[in-house]
C-alpha positions in Angstrom: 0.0 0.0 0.0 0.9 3.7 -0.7 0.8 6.2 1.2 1.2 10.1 0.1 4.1 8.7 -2.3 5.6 5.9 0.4 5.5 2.5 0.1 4.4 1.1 3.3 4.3 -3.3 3.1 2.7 -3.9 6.6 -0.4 -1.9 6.3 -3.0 -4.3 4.3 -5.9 -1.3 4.0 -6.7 2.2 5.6 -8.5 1.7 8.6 -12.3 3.3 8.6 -13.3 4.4 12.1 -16.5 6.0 11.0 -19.8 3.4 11.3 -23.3 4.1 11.4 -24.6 4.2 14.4 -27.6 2.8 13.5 -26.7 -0.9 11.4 -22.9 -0.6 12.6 -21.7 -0.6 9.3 -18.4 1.3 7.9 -19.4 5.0 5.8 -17.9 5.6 3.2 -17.8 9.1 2.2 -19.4 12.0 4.5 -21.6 10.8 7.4 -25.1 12.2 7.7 -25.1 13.4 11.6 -28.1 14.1 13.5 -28.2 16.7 17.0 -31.0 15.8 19.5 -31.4 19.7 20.5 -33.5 21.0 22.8 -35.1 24.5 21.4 -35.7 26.2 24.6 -32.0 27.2 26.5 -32.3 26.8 30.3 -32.7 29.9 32.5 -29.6 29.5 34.4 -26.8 26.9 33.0 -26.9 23.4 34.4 -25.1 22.1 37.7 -21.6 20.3 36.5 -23.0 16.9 38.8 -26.3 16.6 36.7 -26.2 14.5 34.4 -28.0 15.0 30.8 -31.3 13.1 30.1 -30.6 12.5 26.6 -27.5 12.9 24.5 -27.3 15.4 22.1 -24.9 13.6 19.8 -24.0 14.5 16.6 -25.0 10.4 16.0 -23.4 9.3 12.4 -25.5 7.6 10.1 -25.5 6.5 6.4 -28.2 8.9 4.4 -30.6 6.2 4.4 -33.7 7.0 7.1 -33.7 3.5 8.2 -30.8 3.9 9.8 -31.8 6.5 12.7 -35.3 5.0 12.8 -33.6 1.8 13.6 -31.0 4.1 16.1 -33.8 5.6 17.7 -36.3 2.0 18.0 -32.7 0.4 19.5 -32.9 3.3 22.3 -36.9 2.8 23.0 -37.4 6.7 21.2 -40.3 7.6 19.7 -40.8 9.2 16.2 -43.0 12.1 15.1 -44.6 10.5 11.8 -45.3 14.3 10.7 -41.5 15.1 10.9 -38.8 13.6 8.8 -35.3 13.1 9.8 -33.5 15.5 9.4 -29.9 17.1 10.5 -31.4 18.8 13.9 -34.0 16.8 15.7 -36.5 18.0 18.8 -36.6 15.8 21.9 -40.2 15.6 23.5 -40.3 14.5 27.4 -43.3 12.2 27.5 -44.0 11.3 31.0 -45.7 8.2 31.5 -49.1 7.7 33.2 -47.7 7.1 36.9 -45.5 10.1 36.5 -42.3 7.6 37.9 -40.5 7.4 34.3 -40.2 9.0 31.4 -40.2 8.2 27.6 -38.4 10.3 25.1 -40.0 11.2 21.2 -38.3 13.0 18.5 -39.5 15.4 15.9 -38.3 17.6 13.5 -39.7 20.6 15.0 -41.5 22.1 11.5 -45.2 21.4 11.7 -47.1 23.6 14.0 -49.9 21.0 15.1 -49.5 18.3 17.9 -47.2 15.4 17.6 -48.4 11.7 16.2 -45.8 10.2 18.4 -45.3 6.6 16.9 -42.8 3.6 18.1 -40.0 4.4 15.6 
């Protein structure tokens, strides 16, 4: 193998370190990342010993949508069928009828109405 002009026997093939977090496999080319970003800031910044409910990435996928549905299902999320995926998604807090636990959706934040919140 050559590298920039040097002939380098021991290396077999370039090593990929960017998979899709979603089927795991290697992407080739320029990952499509999605942000899990909250659209309201906080009044006053966060304590340093709290720790964040969810993750706002950037997440790598391949450009295919079945990729971060399948992401998201792995993860128990729920998907806003009136949204699409799309570079910057909205997390949506939906506590659960006890009020104990809570259940996160995404959305893309564009339609105006309520959410159709559906097992992605």
């Amino acid at each position: 193998m050559d590298i920039m002009g040097i002939r380098i026997p021991t290396v077999i093939e370039d090593n990929v370190a960017r998979r899709c977090d979603g089927c795991l496999q290697v992407i080739a080319g320029t990952p499509w990342r999605i942000n899990l970003l909250d659209s309201v800031a906080t009044e006053i910044a966060a304590p340093w010993t709290d720790t964040l409910a969810v993750n706002p990435g950037p997440f790598e996928f391949h450009s295919d949508d079945a990729c971060v549905r399948r992401w998201l299902a792995s993860r128990d999320f729920l998907f806003c069928r009136k949204g699409r995926v799309r570079e910057i998604m909205r997390p949506i807090p939906i506590p659960s009828a006890d009020g104990s636990s809570l259940r996160w959706g995404v959305c893309d934040g564009i339609h105006r109405d309520d959410h159709e919140l559906v097992p992605a």
